[in-house]
TIMIVO-72040 format. One record per residue (C-alpha): residue number from 0; residue in three letters; x, y, z. Coordinates in Angstrom, 2 decimals, always signed. Each point is the difference from the previous one (the first is absolute). Layout:
BEGIN
NUM,ala,X,Y,Z
...
//
This chain:
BEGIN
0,unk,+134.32,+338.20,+117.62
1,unk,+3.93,-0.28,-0.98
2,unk,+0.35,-1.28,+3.88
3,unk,-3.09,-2.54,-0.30
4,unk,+2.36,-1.36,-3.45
5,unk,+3.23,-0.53,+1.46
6,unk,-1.55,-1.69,+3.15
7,unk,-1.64,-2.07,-2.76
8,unk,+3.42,-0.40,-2.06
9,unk,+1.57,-1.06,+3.51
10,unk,-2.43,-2.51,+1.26
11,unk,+0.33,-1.44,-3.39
12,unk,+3.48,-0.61,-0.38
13,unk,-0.11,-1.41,+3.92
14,unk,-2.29,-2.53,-0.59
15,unk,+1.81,-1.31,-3.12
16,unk,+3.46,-0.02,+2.34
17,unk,-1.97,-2.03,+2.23
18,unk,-1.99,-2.53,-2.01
19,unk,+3.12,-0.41,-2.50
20,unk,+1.23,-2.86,+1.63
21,unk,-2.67,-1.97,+0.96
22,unk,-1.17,-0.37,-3.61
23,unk,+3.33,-0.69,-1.04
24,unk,+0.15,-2.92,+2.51
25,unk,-3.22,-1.52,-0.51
26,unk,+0.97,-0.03,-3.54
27,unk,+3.09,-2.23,+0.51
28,unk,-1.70,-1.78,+2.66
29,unk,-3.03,-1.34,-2.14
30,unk,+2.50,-0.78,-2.87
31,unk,+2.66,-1.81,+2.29
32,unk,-0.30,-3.63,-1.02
33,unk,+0.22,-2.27,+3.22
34,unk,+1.86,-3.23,-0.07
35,unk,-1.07,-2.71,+2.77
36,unk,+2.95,-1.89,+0.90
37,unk,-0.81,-3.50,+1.42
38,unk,+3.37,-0.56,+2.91
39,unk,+0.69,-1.66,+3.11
40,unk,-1.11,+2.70,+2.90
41,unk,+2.14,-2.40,+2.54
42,unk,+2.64,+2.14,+0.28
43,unk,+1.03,+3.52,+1.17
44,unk,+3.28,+0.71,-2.19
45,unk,-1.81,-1.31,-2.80
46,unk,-3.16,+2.14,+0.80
47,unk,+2.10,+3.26,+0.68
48,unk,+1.59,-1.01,-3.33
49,unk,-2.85,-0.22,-2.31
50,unk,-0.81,+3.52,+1.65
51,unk,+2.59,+1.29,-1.63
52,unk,-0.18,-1.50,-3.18
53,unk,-3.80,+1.37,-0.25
54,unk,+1.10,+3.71,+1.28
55,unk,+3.14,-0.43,-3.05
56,unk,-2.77,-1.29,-2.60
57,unk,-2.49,+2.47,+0.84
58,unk,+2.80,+2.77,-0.47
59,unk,+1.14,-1.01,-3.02
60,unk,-2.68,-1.10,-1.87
61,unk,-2.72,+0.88,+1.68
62,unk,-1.12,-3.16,+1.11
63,unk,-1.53,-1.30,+2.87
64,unk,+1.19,-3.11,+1.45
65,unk,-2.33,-2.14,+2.62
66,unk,+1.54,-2.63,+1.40
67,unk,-2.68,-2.55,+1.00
68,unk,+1.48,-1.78,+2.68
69,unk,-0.60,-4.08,+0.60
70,unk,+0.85,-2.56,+2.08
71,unk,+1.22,-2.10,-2.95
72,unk,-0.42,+1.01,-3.21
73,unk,-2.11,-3.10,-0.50
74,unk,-2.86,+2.08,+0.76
75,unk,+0.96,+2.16,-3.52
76,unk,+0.04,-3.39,-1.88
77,unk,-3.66,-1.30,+1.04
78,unk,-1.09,+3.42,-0.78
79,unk,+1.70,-0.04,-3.50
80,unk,-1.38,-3.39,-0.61
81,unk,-3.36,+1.04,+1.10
82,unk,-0.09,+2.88,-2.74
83,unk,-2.17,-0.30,-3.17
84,unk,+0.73,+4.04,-1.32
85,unk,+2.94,-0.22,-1.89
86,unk,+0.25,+3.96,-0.21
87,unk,-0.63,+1.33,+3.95
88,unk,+1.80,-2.44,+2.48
89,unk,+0.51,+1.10,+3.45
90,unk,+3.53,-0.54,-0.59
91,unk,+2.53,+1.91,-1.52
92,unk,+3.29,-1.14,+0.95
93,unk,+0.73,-3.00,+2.35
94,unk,+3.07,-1.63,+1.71
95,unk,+0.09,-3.72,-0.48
96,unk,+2.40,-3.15,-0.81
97,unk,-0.41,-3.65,+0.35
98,unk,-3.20,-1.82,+0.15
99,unk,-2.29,+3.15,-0.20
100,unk,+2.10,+1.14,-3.27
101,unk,-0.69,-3.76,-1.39
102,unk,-3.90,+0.39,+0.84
103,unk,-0.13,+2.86,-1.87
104,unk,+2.09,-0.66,-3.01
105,unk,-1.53,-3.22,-0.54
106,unk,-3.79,+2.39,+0.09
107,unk,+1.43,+2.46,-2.80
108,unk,-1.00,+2.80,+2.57
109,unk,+3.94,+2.02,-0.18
110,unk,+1.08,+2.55,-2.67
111,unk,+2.81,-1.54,-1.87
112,unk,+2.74,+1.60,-2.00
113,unk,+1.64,+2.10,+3.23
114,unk,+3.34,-0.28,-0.83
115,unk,-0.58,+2.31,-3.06
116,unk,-2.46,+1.89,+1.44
117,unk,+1.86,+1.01,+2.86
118,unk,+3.55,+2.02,-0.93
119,unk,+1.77,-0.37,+3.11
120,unk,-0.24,-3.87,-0.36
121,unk,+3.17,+0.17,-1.63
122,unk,+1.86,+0.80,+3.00
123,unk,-0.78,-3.45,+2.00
124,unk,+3.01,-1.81,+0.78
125,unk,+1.36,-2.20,-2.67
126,unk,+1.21,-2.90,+2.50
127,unk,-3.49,-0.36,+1.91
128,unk,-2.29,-3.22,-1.33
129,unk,-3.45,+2.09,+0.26
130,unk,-1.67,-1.58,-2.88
131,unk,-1.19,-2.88,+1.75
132,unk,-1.98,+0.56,+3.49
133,unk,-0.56,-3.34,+2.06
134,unk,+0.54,-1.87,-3.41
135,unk,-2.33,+1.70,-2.22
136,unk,+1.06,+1.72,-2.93
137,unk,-0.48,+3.84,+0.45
138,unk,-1.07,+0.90,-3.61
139,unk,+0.19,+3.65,-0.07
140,unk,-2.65,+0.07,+3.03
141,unk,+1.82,+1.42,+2.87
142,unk,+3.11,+1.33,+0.41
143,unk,+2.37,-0.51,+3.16
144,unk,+0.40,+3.49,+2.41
145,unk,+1.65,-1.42,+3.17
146,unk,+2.03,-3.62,+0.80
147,unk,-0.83,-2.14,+3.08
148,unk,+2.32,-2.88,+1.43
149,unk,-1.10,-2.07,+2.80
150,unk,+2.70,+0.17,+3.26
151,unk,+0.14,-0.54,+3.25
152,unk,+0.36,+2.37,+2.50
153,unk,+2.10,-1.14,+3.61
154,unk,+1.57,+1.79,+2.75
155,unk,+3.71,+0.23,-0.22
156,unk,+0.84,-2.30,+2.60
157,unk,-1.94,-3.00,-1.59
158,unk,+2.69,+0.49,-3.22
159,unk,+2.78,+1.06,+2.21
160,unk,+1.90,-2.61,-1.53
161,unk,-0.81,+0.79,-3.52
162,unk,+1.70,+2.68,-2.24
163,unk,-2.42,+1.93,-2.36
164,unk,-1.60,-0.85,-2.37
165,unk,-1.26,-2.75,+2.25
166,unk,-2.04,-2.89,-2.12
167,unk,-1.26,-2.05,+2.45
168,unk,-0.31,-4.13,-1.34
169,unk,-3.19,-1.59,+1.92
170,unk,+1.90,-2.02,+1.42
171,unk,+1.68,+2.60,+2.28
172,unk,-3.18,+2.35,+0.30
173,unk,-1.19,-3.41,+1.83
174,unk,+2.95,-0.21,+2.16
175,unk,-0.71,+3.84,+1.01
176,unk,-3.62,-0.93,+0.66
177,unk,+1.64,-2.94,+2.13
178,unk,+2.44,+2.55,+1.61
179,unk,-3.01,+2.90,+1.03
180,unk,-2.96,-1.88,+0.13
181,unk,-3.17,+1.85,-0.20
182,unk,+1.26,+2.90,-1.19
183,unk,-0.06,-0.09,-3.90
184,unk,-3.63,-0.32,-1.72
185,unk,-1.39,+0.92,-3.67
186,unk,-3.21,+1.54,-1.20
187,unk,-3.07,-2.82,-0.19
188,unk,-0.60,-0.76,-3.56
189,unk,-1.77,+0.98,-1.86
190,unk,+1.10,+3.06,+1.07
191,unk,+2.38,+1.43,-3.48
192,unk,+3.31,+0.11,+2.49
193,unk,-1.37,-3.45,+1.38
194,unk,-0.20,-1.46,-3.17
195,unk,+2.98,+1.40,-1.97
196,unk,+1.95,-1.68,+3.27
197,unk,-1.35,-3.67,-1.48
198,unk,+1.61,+1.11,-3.14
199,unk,+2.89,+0.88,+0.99
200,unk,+0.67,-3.01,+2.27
201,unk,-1.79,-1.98,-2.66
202,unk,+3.18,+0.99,-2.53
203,unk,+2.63,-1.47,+2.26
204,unk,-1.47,-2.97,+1.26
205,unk,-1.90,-1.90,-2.91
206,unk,+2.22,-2.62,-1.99
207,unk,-1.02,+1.23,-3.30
208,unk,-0.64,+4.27,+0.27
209,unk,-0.79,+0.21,-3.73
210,unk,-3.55,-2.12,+0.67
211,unk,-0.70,+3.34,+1.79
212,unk,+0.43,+1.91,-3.60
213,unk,-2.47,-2.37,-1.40
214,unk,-3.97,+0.05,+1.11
215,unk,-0.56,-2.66,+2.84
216,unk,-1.73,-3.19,-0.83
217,unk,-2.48,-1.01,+2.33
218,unk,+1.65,-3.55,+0.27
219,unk,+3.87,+1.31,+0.79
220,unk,-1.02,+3.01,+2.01
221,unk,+0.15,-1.33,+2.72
222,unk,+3.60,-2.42,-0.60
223,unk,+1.64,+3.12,-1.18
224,unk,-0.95,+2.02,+2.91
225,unk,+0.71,-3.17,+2.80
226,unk,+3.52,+1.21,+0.90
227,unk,-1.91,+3.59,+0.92
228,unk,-1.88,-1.19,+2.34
229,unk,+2.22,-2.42,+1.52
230,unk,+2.62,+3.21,+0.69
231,unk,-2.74,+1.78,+1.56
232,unk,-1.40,-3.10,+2.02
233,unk,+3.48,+0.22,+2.05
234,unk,-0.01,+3.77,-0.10
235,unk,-3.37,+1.26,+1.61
236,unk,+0.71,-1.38,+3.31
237,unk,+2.49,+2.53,+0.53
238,unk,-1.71,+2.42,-1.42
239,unk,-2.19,+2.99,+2.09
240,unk,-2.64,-2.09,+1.49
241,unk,+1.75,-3.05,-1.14
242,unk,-1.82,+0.92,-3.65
243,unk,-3.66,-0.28,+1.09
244,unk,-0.39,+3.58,-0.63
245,unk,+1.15,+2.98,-2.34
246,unk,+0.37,+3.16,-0.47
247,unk,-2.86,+1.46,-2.30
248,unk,+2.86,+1.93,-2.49
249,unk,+3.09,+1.28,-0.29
250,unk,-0.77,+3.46,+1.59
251,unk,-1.41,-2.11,+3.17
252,unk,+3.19,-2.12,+0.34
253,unk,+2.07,+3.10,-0.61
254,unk,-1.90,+1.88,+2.82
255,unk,+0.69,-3.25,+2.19
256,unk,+4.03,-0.01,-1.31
257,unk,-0.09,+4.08,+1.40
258,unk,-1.17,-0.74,+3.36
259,unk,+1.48,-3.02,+0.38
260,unk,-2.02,-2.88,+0.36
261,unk,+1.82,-1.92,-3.34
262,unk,+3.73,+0.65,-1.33
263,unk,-0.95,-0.34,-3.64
264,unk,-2.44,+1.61,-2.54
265,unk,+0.02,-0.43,-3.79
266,unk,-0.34,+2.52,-2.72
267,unk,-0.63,+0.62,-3.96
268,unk,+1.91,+3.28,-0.39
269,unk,+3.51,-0.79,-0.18
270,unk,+0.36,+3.65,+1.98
271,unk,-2.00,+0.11,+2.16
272,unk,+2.45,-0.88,+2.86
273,unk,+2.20,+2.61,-0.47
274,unk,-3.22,+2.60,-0.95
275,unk,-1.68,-0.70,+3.13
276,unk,+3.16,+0.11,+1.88
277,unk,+0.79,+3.50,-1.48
278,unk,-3.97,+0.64,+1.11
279,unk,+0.82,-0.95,+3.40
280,unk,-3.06,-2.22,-0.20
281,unk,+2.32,-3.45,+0.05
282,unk,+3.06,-0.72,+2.24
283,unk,+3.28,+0.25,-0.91
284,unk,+0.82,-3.26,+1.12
285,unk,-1.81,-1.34,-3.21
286,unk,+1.36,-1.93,-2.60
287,unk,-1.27,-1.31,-3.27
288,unk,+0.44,-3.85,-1.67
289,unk,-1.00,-2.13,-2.92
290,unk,-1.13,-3.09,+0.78
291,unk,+2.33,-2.26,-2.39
292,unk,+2.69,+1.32,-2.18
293,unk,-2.87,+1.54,-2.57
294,unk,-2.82,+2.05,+1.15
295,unk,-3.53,-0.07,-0.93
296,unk,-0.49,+3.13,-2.36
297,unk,-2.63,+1.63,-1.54
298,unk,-1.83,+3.25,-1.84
299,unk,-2.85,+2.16,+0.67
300,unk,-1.70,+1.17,-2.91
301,unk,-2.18,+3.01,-1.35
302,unk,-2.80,-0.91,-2.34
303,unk,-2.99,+1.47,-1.31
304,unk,-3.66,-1.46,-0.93
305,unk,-1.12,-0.06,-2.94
306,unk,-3.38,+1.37,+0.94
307,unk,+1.62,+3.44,+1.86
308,unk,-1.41,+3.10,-1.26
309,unk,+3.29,+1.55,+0.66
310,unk,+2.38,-1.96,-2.12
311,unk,+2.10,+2.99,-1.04
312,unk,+0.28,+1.84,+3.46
313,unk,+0.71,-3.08,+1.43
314,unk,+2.68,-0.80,-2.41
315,unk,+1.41,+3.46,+1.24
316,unk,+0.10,-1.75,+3.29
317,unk,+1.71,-2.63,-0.75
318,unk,+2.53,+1.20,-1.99
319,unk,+0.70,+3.01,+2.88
320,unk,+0.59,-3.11,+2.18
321,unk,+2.71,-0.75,-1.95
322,unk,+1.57,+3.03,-0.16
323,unk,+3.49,+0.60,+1.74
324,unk,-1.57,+2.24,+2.30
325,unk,-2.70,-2.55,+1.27
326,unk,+2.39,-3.26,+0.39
327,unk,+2.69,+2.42,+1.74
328,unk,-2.99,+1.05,+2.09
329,unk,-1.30,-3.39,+0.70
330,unk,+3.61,-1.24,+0.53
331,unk,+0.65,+2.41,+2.90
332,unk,+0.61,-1.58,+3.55
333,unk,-1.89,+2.83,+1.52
334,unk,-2.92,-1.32,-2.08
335,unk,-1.31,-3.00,-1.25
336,unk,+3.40,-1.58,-0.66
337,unk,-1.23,-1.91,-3.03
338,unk,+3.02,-0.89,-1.91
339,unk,+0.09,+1.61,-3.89
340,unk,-0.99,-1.76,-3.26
341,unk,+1.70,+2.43,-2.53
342,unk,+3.54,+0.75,-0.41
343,unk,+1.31,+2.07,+2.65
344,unk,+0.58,+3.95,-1.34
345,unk,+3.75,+1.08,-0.38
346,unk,+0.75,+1.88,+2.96
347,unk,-2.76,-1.26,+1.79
348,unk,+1.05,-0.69,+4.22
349,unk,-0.10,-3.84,+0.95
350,unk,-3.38,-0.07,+1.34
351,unk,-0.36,-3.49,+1.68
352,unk,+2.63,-2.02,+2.30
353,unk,-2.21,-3.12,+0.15
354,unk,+1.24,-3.15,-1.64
355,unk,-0.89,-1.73,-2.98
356,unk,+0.64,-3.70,-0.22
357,unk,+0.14,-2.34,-3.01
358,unk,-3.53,-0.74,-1.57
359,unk,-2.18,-3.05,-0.24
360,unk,-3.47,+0.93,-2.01
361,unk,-3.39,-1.07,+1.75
362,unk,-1.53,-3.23,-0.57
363,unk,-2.78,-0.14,-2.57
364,unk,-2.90,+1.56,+1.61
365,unk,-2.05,-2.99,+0.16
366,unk,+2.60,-1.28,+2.85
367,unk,-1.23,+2.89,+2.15
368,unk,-3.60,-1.47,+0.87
369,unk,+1.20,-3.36,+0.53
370,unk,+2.58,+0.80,+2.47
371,unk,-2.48,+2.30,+1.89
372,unk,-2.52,-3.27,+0.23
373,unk,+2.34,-2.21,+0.49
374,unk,+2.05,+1.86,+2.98
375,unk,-3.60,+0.60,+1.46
376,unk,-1.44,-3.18,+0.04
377,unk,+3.78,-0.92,+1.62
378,unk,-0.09,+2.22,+2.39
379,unk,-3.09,+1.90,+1.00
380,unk,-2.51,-2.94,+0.34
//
């Protein structure tokens, strides 16, 4: 009988050794709030990033972090807009600036109030000019969490002649067109690279560059934008192709700058030259420019709907993304690259060697569709 009880005892105590942790798991499982994070998916540094950041938030605060990835985080905005429950969105968290942030401002659908409900706000660099994004007024909607500057990426023979920083006037990127014909390109707008490269050029050629701070007007549109389209008129025919065709984005034409078939790319990372170098996935005989003596310069953003069921986790998020860990994180060369938006830690190691040139803002939003029409019906007819 004593035998029968401490098999009994034993089997007992076994079972509860055993099943111990799979309650305990379930448990934090089925009370692990889940926070869907709307991002581009376009890119595998970015992607292996976000990885982290979900295995970081899951860790410390028990988390979980799904990044939803999209084409173009236009997708997130018709979905958004689309949305009558104002307490269960889809959405949690979502990257976004420019036009997509105005959509959704102007529909009351983003939480407002982040700066003070997100601590590490306070460490975001005093001398960056975040609070407007394409010329809307940020309100408290979004907050900044990485900088992008538009450049131009050449092989170092094609600026042999130039010390660096190179800034390129059009005038002499023509020449070089004129001097290696066929071998420079750009993305096809509306492609975001293919566009931002309209604004950019648009900056240094057009007599009056503060009509591109103000909303176009259908009746000047088209006068402001004439000594565009006159530049690229004598351009394209020495273009790849002679400018009757494109490559589809900026990851296409920088696959076509690694094998060879053009001796420029372009690029919104201001590091991403020397990170891709260091990644051996870009040749060191690759050098970066800005296209006129200020660069076109912008933020991406973090914001959250109003309608997310996960305000305070997500919040969490955001703020983590902040942190000094995160932005050294996202900063490093054998990463993403993206350069940081808060003040760098003391101590901290110089994490980027890419170049960033003096600042122009975008235009006003509204210029973006009209020089995507208006370069179309130019040039793809």
């Amino acid at each position: 009988m004593l035998v029968r009880y401490l098999k009994f005892i034993v089997l007992l105590a076994l079972t509860s050794i055993t099943a111990a942790p799979a309650v305990a798991t379930a448990t934090k499982s089925d009370s692990a709030p889940t926070v869907y994070f709307y991002a581009w998916g376009g890119s595998e540094s970015v992607n292996s990033y976000l990885n982290w950041v979900s295995e970081e938030v899951a860790e410390r605060y028990g988390i979980q972090l799904q990044h939803v990835k999209v084409a173009d985080i236009s997708e997130a905005v018709t979905l958004l807009l689309s949305e009558n429950n104002e307490s269960d969105s889809k959405i949690d968290l979502l990257w976004i600036n420019g036009e997509n942030f105005k959509a959704l401002k102007a529909a009351e659908k983003l939480l407002s109030g982040l700066p003070e409900k997100v601590a590490n706000s306070r460490l975001l660099r005093n001398d960056l000019n975040w609070r407007d994004d394409f010329g809307e007024a940020v309100d408290g909607q979004e907050l900044p969490w990485g900088i992008a500057q538009f450049q131009l990426v050449f092989r170092a023979h094609v600026l042999a002649q130039k010390a660096p920083p190179v800034a390129l006037e059009p005038s002499e990127l023509l020449q070089l067109a004129m001097r290696y014909p066929g071998r420079f390109s750009y993305p096809k707008p509306p492609a975001f690279h293919g566009t931002s490269w309209l604004k950019a050029l648009a900056y240094e050629l057009v007599r009056e560059p503060r009509e591109l701070q103000k909303p176009p007007g259908l009746a000047n549109s088209e006068q402001v934008l004439q000594p565009l389209w006159h530049y690229l008129d004598q351009l394209h025919p020495y273009l790849w192709r002679s400018g009757k065709e494109f490559p589809g984005s900026a990851a296409q034409q920088r696959q076509w700058f690694n094998h060879g078939t053009l001796d420029n790319a372009v690029t919104f990372n201001p590091n991403e030259v020397p990170a891709l170098q260091q990644q051996l996935r870009m040749t060191p005989a690759a050098r970066a420019a800005s296209l006129g003596s200020r660069a076109l310069t912008n933020f991406h953003y973090l914001a959250i709907p109003r309608s997310s069921g996960q305000q305070q986790a997500a919040l969490k998020v955001l703020n983590f993304l902040l942190s000094e860990p995160a932005q050294l994180r996202k900063s490093a060369l054998d990463g993403w690259g993206d350069p940081m938006v808060i003040n760098a830690p003391q101590g901290a190691a110089k994490t980027d060697n890419g170049t960033l040139f003096p600042s122009h803002e975008e235009p006003h939003g509204d210029w973006t569709t009209v020089l995507e029409q208006q370069w179309l019906q130019r040039y793809q007819q």
